[in-house]
N, C-alpha and C positions, 0 to 999 in steps of 0.2 A: 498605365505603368507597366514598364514590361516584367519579368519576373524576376531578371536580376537586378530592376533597381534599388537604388540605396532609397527608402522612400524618411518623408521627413517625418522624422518620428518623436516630434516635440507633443504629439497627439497620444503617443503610447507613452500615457504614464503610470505609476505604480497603479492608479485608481482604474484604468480601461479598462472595461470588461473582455474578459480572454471568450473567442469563440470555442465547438469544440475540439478541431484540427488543434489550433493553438495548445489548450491544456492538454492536448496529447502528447505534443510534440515537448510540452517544459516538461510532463512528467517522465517521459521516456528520458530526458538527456539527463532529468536530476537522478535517476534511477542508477545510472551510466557513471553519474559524479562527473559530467562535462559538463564546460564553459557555453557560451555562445559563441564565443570563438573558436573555441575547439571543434565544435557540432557545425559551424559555419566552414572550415575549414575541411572536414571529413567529406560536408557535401558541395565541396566546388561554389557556395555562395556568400551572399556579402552578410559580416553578422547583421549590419544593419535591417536589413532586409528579412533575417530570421528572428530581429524582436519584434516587427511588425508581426510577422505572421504570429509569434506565440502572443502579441497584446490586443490585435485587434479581433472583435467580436467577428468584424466582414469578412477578414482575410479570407483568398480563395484562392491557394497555391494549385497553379497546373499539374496534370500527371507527373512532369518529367521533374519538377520542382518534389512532388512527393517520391516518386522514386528513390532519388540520390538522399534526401534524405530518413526513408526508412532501412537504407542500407548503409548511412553514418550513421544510425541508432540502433540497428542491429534488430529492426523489427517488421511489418509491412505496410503496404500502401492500406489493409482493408485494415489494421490493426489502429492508423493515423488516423483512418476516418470515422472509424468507430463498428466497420460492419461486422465485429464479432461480440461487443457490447451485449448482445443477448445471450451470447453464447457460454458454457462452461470452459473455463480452462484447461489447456493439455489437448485439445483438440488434433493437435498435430501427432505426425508420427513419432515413432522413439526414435534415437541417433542410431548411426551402425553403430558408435561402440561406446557407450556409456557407463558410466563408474560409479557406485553408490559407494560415499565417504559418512563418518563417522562424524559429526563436531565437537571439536569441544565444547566444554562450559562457555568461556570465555567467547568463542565464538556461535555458540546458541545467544548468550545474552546481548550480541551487538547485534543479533541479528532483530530480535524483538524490539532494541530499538528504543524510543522515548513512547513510543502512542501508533496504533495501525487500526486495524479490522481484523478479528480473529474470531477463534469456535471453541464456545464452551459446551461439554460434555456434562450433561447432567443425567442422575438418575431421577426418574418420577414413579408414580405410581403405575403408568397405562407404558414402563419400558423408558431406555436410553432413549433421550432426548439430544443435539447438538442447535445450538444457539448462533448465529454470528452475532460479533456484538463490536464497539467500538472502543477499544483500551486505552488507555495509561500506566506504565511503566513507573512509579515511583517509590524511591529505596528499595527496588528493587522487588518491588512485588506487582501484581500485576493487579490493576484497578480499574473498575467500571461503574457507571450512571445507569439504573435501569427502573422498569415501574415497579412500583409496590409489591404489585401481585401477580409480577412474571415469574415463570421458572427459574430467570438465571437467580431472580430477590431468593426464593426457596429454598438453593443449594446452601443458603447461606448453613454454619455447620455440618458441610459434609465435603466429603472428598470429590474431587471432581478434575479433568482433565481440560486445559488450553490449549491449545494448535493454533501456530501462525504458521502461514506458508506462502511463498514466492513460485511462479511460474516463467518462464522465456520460453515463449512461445517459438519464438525466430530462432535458440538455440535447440531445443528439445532439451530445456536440463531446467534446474531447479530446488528450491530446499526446504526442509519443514523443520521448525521446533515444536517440542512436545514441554508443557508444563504440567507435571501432576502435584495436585498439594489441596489445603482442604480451605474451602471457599468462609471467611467470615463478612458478619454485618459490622458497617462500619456506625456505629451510633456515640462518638465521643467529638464533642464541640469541635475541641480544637483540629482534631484530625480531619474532621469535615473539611474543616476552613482551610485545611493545607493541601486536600485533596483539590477543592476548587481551585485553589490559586496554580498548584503545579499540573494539574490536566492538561491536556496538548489537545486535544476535541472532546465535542460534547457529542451525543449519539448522536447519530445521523438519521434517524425515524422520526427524530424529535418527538414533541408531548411529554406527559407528564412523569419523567423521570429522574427522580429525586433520591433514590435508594442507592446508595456506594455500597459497592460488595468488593474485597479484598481478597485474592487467592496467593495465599502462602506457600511460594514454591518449597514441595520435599523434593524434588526432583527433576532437574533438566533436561532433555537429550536430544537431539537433532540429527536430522541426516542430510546431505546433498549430495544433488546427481550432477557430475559434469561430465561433459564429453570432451574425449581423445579423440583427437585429430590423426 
């Protein structure tokens, strides 16, 4: 098959397992808020041809095929294929001229979104502690599944700080919200039960985490960097 063909893609269906090219490339466009048409159009190719590559496990786009489109996505070839996966983000340089903006409310709280991966600040005995852990967004508080007898289960009753943050590696820019407010245990039936049902993921460590803890925003605040052209 050569690279621009349209390949038959009655095989890529919702069920195919995505290789990891693939889910790099769906999460970079959805990131973007592009089409496959759109993202197929940016990179000179056929969309047909770029749901193969985001559905099949095989797919093995050539260089020039990654090229065009890490540059319809605004990201790189080592970023599509994963070879910075180990790495910490922000790696890259700063812009020549970069702008630290203020957000609002409104846009800290779209930024958090329905559910991600974020850091919770907790105080312990042995010093500040910071946790990643994996949230949910619901009525607007911010909610997590964790063990019994973790630190983030502990904070329950105390004040404590949430940080979500975005990187673009390929722009040098980027944004953080900050939530402070004071972490409680959730132990009432029915909230459980509403907690399960409206969660967007479960932790990602998996095991045995059963304890919902609830942080009550007092406080939102956010910053982002964009760069001037």
């Amino acid at each position: 098959m050569s690279e621009e063909a349209s390949p038959n893609t009655s095989s890529a269906s919702a069920g195919t397992a995505q290789g990891d090219v693939g889910r790099r490339i769906t999460q970079r466009r959805e990131e973007l808020g592009l089409t496959r048409e759109e993202t197929a159009g940016r990179a000179g190719t056929d969309p047909g041809y770029l749901q193969y590559l985001e559905e099949q496990a095989t797919a093995l786009p050539s260089t020039n095929v990654l090229i065009r489109l890490a540059d319809a996505l605004e990201t790189t070839v080592v970023a599509l294929r994963g070879g910075d996966a180990d790495l910490p983000p922000g790696v890259g340089r700063a812009a020549a001229h970069p702008e630290l903006l203020e957000l609002s409310d409104e846009e800290c709280r779209a930024r958090l979104s329905t559910h991600g991966v974020g850091r919770l600040a907790v105080d312990t005995s042995t010093g500040p502690v910071i946790v990643p852990l994996n949230y949910s967004v619901v009525d607007g508080v911010v909610c997590f599944r964790t063990a019994a007898d973790s630190e983030p289960a502990a904070s329950a009753g105390s004040r404590v700080a949430f940080e979500v943050d975005h990187i673009d590696e390929a722009l040098s820019q980027g944004w953080s919200v900050l939530v402070r407010g004071l972490a409680r245990l959730v132990t009432d039936p029915d909230t459980l039960r509403r907690l399960a049902e409206l969660a967007y993921s479960g932790p990602w460590a998996g095991g045995e985490r059963d304890t919902w803890v609830c942080v009550e925003p007092v406080g939102v605040t956010g910053r982002r960097i964009v760069v001037r052209w």
